[in-house]
C-alpha distance (Angstrom), angle and dihedral (degrees) to the residues before:
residue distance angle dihedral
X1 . . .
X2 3.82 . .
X3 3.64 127.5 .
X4 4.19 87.9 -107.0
X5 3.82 94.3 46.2
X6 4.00 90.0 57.3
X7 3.45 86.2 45.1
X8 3.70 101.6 57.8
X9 3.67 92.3 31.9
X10 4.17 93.3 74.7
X11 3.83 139.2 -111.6
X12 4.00 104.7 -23.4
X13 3.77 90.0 -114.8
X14 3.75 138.9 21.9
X15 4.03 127.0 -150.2
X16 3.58 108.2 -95.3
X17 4.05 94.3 -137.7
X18 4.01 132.3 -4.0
X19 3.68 116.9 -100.4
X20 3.48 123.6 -86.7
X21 4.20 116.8 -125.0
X22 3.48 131.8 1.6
X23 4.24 111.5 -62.1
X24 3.81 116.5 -109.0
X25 3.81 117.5 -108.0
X26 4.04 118.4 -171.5
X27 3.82 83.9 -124.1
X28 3.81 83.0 71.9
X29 3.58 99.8 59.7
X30 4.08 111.4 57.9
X31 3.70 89.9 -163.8
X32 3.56 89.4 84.4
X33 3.94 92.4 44.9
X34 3.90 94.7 47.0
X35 3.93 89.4 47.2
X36 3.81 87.7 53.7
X37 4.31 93.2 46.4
X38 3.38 85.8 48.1
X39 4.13 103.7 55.0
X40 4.11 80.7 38.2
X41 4.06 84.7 63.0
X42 3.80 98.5 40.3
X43 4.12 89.1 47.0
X44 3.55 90.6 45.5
X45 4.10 100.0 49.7
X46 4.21 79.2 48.1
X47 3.78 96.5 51.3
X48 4.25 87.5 42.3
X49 4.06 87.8 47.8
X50 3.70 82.1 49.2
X51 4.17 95.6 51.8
X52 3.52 89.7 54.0
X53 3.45 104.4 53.3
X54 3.66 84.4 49.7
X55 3.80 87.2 59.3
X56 3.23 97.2 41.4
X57 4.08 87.9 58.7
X58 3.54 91.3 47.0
X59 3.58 96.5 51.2
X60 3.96 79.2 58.4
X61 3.43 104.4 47.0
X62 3.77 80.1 51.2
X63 3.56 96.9 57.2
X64 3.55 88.6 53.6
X65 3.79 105.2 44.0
X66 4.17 83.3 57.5
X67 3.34 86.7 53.1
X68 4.24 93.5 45.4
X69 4.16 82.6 43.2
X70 3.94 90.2 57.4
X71 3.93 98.0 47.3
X72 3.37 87.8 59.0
X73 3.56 107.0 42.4
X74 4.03 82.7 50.9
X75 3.79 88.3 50.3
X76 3.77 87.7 47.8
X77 3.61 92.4 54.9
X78 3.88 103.5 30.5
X79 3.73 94.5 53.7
X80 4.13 104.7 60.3
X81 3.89 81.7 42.5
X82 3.70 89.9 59.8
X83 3.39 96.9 37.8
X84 4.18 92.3 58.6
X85 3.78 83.3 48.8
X86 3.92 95.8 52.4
X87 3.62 90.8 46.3
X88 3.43 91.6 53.0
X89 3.68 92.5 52.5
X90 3.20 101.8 51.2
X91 4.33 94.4 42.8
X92 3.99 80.2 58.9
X93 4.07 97.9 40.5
X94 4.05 78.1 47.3
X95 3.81 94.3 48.9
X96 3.61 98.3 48.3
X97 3.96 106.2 22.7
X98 3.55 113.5 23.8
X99 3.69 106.2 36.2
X100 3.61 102.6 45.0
X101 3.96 89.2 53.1
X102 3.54 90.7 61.2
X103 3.63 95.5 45.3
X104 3.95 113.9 111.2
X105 4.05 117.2 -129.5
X106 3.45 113.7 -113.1
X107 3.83 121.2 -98.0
């Protein structure tokens, strides 16, 4: 038999009888479905555990950034203010200590 005589002769074989009942889809059974809803729930109370930790920690490392952020803004603001008041201690300890030590008496 030629290529074009199998061809035009039909499928090679034929089902011997239809099928009997309707097929089974997983749709069907709700087993499969509730199993599924259910894993969804217990991943999603993990993952929702999990977010609020994470906020929790944030809230923390908030807390202490603010408390980084004031340090040095008191630095920031402490340190030129001691810095006019050590040069003005030690202009005065120069005035009155220092430079009249050094002075020469006169001749």
């Amino acid at each position: 038999m030629s290529a074009r005589e199998q061809r035009e002769s039909g499928p090679p074989s034929t089902p011997q009888r239809m099928a009997e009942g309707a097929p089974s889809y997983p749709s069907q059974n709700y087993d499969f479905m509730l199993q599924a809803v259910f894993d969804m729930k217990g991943t999603l109370g993990e993952l929702k555990r999990s977010i609020e930790q994470l906020t929790e920690a944030s809230k923390e490392h908030d807390k202490q950034l603010r408390h980084v952020g004031k340090i040095i803004y008191a630095g920031g603001v402490l340190l030129p203010i001691l810095g006019v008041i050590g040069m003005w201690v030690i202009g005065k300890l120069w005035e009155f200590v220092i430079a009249p030590a050094f002075k020469l008496p006169p001749h």
